[in-house]
C-alpha positions as CSV (number, residue, x, y, z in Angstrom):
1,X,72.9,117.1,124.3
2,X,76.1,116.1,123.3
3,X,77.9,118.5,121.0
4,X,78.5,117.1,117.1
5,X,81.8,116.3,115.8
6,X,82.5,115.6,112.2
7,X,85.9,113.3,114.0
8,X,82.6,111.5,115.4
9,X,82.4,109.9,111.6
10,X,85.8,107.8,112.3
11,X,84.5,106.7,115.6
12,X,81.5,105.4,113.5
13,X,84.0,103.8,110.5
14,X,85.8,102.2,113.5
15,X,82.3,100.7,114.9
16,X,80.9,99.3,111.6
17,X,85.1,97.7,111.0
18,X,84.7,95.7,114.3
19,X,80.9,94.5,113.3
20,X,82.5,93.3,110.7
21,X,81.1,96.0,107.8
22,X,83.5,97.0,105.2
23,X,83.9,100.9,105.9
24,X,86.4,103.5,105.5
25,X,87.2,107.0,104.5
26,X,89.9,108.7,102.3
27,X,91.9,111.4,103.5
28,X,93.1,114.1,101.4
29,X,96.6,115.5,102.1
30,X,97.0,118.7,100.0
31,X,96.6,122.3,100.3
32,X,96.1,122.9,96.7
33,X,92.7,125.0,95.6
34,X,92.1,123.1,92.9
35,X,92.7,119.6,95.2
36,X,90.0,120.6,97.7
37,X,87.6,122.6,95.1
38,X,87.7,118.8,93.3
39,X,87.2,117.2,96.8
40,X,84.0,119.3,97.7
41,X,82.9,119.2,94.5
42,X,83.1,114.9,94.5
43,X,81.4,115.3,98.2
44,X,79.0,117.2,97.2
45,X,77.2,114.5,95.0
46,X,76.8,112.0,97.8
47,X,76.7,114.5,100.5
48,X,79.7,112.8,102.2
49,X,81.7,114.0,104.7
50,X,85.3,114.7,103.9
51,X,88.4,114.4,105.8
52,X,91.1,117.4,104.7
53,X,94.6,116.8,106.4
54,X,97.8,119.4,106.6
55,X,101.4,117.6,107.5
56,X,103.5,119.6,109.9
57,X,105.8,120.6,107.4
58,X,102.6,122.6,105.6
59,X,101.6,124.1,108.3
60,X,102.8,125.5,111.5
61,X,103.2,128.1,114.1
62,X,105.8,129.7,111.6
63,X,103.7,128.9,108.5
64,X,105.2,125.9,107.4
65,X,106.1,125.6,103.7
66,X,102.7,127.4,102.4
67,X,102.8,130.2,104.6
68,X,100.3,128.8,106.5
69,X,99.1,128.4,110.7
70,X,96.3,125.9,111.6
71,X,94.0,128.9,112.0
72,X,95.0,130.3,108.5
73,X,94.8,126.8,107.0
74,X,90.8,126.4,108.6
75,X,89.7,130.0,107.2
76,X,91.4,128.8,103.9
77,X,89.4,125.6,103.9
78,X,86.3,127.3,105.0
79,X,86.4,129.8,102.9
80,X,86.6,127.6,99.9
81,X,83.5,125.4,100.9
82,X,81.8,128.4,101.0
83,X,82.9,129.6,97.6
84,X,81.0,126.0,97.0
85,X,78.5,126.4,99.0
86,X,79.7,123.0,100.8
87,X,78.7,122.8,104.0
88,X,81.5,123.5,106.4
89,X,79.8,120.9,109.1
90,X,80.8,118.0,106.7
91,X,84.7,119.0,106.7
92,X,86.8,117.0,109.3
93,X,90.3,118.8,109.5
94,X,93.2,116.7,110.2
95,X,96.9,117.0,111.4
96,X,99.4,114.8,109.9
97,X,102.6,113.9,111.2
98,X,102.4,116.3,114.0
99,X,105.7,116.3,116.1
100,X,109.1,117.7,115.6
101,X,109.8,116.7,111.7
102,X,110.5,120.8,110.6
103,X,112.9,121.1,113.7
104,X,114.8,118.4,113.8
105,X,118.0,119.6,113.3
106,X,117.4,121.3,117.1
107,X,118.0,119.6,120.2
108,X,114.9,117.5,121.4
109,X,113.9,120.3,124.5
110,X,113.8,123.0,122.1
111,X,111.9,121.1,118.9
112,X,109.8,119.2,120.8
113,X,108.6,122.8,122.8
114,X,108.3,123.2,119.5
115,X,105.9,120.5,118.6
116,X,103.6,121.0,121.7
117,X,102.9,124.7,120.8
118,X,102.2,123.5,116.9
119,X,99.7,120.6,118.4
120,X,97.9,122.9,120.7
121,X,97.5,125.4,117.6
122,X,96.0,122.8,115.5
123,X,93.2,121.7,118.2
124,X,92.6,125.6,118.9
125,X,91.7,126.1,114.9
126,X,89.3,123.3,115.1
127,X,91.3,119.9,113.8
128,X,89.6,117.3,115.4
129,X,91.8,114.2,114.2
130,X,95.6,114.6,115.3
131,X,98.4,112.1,114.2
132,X,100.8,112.3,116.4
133,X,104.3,111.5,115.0
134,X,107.3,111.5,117.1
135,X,109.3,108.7,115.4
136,X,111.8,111.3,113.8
137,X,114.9,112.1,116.1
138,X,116.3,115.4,117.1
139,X,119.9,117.1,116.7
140,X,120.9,115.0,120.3
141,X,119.3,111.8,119.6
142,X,122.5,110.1,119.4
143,X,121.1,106.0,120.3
144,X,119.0,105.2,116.6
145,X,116.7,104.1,115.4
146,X,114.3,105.6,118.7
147,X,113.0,103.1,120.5
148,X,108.8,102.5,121.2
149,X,109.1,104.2,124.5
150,X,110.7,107.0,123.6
151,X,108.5,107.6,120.6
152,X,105.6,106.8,122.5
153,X,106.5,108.7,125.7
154,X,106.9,112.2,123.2
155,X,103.5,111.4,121.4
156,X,101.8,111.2,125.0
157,X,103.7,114.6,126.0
158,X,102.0,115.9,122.4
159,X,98.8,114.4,123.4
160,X,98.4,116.0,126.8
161,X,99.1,119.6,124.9
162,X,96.1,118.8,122.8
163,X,93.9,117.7,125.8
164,X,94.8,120.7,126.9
165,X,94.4,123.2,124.2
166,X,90.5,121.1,123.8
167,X,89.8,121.3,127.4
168,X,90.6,125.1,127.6
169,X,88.3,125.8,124.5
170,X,85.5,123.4,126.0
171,X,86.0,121.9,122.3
172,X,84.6,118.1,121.3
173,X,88.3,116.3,121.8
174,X,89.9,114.8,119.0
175,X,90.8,111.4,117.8
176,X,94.1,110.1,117.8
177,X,96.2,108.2,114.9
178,X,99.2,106.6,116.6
179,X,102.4,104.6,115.7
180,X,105.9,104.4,115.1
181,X,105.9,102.9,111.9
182,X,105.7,106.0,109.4
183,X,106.6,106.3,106.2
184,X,108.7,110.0,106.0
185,X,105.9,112.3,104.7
186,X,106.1,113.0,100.5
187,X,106.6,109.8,100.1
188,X,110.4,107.0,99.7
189,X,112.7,108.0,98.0
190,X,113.1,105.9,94.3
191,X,115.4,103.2,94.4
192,X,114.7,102.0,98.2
193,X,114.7,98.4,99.0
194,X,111.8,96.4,99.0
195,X,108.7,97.2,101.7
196,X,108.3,95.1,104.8
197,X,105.3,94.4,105.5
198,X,104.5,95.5,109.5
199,X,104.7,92.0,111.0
200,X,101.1,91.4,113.6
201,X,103.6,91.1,116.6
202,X,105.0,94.6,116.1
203,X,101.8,96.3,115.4
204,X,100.1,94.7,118.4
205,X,102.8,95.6,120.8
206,X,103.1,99.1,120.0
207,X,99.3,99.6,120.3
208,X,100.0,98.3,124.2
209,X,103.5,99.8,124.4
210,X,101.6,103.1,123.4
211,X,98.3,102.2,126.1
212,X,100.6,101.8,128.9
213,X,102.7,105.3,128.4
214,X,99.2,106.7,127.8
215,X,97.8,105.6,130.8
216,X,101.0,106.1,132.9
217,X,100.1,109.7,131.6
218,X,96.3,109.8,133.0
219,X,95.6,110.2,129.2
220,X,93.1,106.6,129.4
221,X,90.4,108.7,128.2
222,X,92.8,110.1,125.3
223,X,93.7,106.2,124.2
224,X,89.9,105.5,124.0
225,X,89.8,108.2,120.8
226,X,92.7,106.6,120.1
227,X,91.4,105.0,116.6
228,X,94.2,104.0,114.1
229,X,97.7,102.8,113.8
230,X,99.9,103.5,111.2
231,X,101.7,101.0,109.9
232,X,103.4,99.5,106.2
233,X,100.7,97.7,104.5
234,X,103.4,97.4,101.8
235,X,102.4,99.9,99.8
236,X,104.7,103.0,98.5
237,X,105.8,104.8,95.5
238,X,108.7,106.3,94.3
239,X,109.6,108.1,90.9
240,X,108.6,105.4,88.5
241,X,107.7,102.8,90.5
242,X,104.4,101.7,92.8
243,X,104.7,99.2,95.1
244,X,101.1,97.5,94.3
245,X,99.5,95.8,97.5
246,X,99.9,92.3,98.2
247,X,96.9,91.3,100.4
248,X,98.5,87.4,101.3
249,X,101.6,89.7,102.2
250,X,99.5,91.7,104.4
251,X,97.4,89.1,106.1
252,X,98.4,88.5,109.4
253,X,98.5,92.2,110.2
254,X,95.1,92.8,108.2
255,X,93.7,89.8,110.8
256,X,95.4,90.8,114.3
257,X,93.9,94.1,114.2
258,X,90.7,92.4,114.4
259,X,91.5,91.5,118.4
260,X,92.0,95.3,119.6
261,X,88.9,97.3,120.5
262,X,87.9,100.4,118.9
263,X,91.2,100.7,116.3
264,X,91.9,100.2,112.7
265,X,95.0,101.0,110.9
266,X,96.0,104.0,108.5
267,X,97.9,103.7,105.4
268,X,100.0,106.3,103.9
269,X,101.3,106.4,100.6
270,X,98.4,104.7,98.6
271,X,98.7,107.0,96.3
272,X,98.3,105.3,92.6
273,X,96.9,101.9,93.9
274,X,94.2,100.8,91.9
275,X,90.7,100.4,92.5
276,X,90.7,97.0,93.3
277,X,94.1,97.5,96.1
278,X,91.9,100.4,97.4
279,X,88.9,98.5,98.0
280,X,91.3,95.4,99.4
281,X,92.4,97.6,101.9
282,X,89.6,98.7,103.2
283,X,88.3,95.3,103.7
284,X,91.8,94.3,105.4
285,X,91.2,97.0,108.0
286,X,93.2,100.0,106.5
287,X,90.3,101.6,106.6
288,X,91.7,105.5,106.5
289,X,93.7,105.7,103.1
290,X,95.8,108.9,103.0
291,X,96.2,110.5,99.4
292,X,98.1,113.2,98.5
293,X,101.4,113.6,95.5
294,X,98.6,111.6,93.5
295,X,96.2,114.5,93.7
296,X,98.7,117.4,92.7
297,X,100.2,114.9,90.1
298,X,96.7,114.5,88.5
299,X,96.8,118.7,88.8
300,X,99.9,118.8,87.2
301,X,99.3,116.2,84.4
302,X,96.1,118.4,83.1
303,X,98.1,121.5,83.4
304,X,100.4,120.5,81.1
305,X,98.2,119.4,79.1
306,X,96.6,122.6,78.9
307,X,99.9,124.4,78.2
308,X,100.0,122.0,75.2
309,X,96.7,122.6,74.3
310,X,97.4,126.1,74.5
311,X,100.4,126.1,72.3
312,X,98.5,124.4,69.8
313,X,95.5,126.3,69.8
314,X,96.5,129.5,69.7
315,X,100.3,129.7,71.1
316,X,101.4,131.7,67.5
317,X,98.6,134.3,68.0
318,X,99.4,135.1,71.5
319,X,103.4,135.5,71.2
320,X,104.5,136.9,74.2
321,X,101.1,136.6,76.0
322,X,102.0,132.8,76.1
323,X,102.1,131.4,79.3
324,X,105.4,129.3,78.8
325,X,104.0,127.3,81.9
326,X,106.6,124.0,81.1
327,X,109.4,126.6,80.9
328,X,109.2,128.9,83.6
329,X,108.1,125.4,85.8
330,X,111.5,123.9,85.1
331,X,113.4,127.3,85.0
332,X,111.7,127.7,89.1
333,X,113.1,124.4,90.2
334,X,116.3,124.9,88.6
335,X,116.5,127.5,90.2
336,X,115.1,126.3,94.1
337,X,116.6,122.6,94.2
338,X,116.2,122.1,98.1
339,X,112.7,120.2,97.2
340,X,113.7,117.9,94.6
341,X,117.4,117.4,94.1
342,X,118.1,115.2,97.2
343,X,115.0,112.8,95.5
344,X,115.4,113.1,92.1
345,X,119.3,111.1,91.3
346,X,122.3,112.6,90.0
347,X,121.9,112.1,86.3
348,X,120.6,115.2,84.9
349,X,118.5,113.8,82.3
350,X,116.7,111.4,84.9
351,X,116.8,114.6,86.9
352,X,114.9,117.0,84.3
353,X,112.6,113.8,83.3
354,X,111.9,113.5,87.2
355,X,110.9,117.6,87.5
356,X,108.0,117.2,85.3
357,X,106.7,113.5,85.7
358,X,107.9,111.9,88.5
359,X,105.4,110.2,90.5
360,X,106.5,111.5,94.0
361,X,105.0,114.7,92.3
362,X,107.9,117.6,93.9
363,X,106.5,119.9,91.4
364,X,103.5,120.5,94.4
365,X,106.0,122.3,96.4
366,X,106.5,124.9,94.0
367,X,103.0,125.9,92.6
368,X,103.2,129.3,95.0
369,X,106.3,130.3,93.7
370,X,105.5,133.8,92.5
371,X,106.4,133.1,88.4
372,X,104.8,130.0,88.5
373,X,101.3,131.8,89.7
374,X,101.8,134.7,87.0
375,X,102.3,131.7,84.1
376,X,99.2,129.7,85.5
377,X,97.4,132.7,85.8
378,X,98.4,133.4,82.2
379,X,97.3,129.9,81.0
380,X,94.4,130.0,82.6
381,X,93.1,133.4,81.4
382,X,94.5,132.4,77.2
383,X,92.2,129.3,77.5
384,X,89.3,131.0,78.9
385,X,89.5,133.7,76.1
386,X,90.1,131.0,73.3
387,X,88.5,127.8,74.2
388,X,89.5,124.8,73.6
389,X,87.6,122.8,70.1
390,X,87.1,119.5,70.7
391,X,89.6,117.8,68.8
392,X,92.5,119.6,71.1
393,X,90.3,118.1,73.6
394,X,90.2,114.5,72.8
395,X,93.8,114.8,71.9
396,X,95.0,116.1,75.5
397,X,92.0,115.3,78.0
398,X,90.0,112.6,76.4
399,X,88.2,111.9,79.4
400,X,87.2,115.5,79.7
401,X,86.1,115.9,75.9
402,X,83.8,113.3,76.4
403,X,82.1,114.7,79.7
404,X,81.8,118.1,77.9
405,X,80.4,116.2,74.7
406,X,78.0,114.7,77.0
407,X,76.8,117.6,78.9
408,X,78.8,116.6,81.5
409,X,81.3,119.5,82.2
410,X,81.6,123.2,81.6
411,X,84.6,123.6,79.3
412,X,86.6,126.1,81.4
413,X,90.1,125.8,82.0
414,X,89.3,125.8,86.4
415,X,86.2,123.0,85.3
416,X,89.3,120.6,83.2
417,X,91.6,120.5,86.0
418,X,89.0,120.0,89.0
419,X,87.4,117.6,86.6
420,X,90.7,115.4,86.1
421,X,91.6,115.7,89.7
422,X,88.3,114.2,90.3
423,X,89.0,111.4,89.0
424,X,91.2,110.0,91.7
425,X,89.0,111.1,94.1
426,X,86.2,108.9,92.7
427,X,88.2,106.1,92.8
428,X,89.2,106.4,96.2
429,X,85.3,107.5,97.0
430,X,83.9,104.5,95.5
431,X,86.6,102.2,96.7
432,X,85.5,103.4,100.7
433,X,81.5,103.8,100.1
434,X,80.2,107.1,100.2
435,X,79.7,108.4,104.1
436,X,77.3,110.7,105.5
């Protein structure tokens, strides 16, 4: 019998897109408890399967920006679906822009040594759908922008790696996302110039620029997993702004990926598109929508609100027990620029406006900062030992006040903020159709 994959649930999305079936699946690109709790928790109430993705820069060999490897970043996953009793069978694990991005400044032998080792890793810890991303140059790329064969002939150098790594473990092999066409992960900067949409010529010649090197490579097999592009639906956000899909924009690429067997595209960046974009996409063959700054942002939005609630409630009483989240927030990334500054303008008032509510969400980077822990930790414990009344509620987290009014929600501090986050997972949920 052959062995069960959860990746075997995209081969399935892919089937039901080329019968013509609207079907997709959302993909959620965070490492955040409170992010995947929220996931498992939305999952759990359709029995869905969910997909769960970590970008290079996350998570590495050398642990990436959350301390994290693959393996620590499964065992983190797992453990948390079985804090939920989720079922860990129902959990796809994904790698997203897999390729040299955290090395670039090194010459291409070294990062892209680099990048093999990191790919390997992730299909040794059990991630079943890879993206491999070698658009970005190295330290001695000196002819830019790469050219398709070059990118393509790295990702099928990244791809044999995680044949490999599969083949050694006697592991189900994974499915491949492919393309040259990526927006930078975290999202544009604000300010860029308007999106160009992927023209149908481009996206149809990389898919057979990329089938060639693959086969040249004996990797035909590989290209037959090979279910998404990724290309610019024209969709983006930046500080302020969202860049809303245009579906007579998008047409002619929505209708020339309905010619190539067994693929679909991925979009990136759809974070903050609404309900109805969502659901356009789907239909129009973007049928894996990647989420992530949206899902923090929502996490952020109701932590503030807490610390306001908190302030409110009981923020004389407590005195120096006060958590002072906004403060020491700000006072950390005052502190730690690299993650924001280069994003976030030179003026500082846009810049401290930009720290706390801009939509490209940089605060996420900064959530494991040591102070930042002790001041959530803080919150979190005032609020449980004084809960909130309802009029702080409606006041701060309407939508929440009425779920508790209804029966709906516990009201803990850990049950507002999964609760809130939720809510952009629903509308991406709905907007794909539950899976199972």
């Amino acid at each position: 019998m052959a062995q069960f994959c959860p990746a075997d649930l995209l081969l399935e999305i892919v089937k039901k897109q080329k019968q013509g079936q609207t079907a997709g699946i959302y993909s959620i690109c965070s490492a955040h408890r409170s992010v995947l709790r929220a996931a498992m928790r939305e999952a759990a109430q359709t029995g869905e399967t969910i997909l769960i993705e970590a970008t290079c820069n996350q998570v590495n060999q050398f642990g990436g920006y959350t301390g994290m490897t693959p393996q620590d970043f499964a065992a983190y996953v797992r453990s948390i679906a079985q804090e939920l009793d989720f079922p860990v069978d129902r959990i796809i694990l994904g790698g997203d822009h897999l390729g040299i991005n955290p090395w670039q400044k090194e010459p291409i032998a070294a990062a892209l040594a680099k990048a093999v080792t990191m790919v390997g890793d992730f299909v040794r810890a059990g991630f079943t759908k890879i993206h491999l991303d070698m658009s970005m140059p190295a330290a001695d790329d000196l002819v830019l922008p790469l050219s398709g064969e070059i990118i393509a002939e790295r990702s099928a150098i990244l791809c044999e790696a995680a044949e490999k790594a599969a083949a050694e473990l006697g592991a189900v092999k994974p499915v491949y996302i492919i393309g040259s066409e990526v927006p930078p992960p975290g999202g544009a900067k604000s300010g860029e110039a308007e999106l160009a949409v992927t023209s149908a010529e481009d996206a149809l010649a990389t898919i057979e620029l990329f089938r060639k090197v693959f086969s040249d490579h004996g990797l035909d097999e590989a290209f037959k997993r090979t279910v998404a592009l990724v290309v610019q639906p024209g969709v983006e956000f930046g500080d302020h702004e969202i860049h809303d899909y245009d579906r007579e924009k998008a047409i002619r690429l929505s209708e020339a990926i309905r010619s190539v067997p067994n693929m679909v595209y991925e979009a990136h960046s759809t974070d903050y598109q609404t309900a109805d974009a969502l659901k356009a996409l789907v239909a129009d063959h973007f049928a894996i929508l990647k989420v992530g700054p949206e899902l923090t942002f929502a996490y952020r939005e109701a932590l503030f609100a807490l610390a306001l609630t908190e302030e409110a409630w009981v923020g004389e009483r407590l005195g120096e027990k006060a958590s002072r989240v906004l403060d020491v927030v700000d006072d950390t990334m005052k502190a730690f620029p690299e993650n924001w500054l280069k994003f976030y303008g030179d003026d500082p008032a846009e810049q401290a406006f930009s720290r706390k509510y801009s939509l490209s969400d940089r605060v996420r980077y900064y959530w494991n900062q040591p102070d930042i822990q002790r001041a959530v930790d803080s919150l979190l414990r005032n609020i449980a030992e004084n809960p909130l009344p309802y009029p702080l509620l409606s006041q701060f987290l309407p939508e929440e006040a009425r779920l508790i009014r209804e029966g709906k929600l516990a009201n803990t501090p850990e049950d507002l903020l999964e609760a809130h986050i939720g809510a952009v997972i629903r509308r991406y949920r709905q907007s794909c159709g539950a899976n199972s």
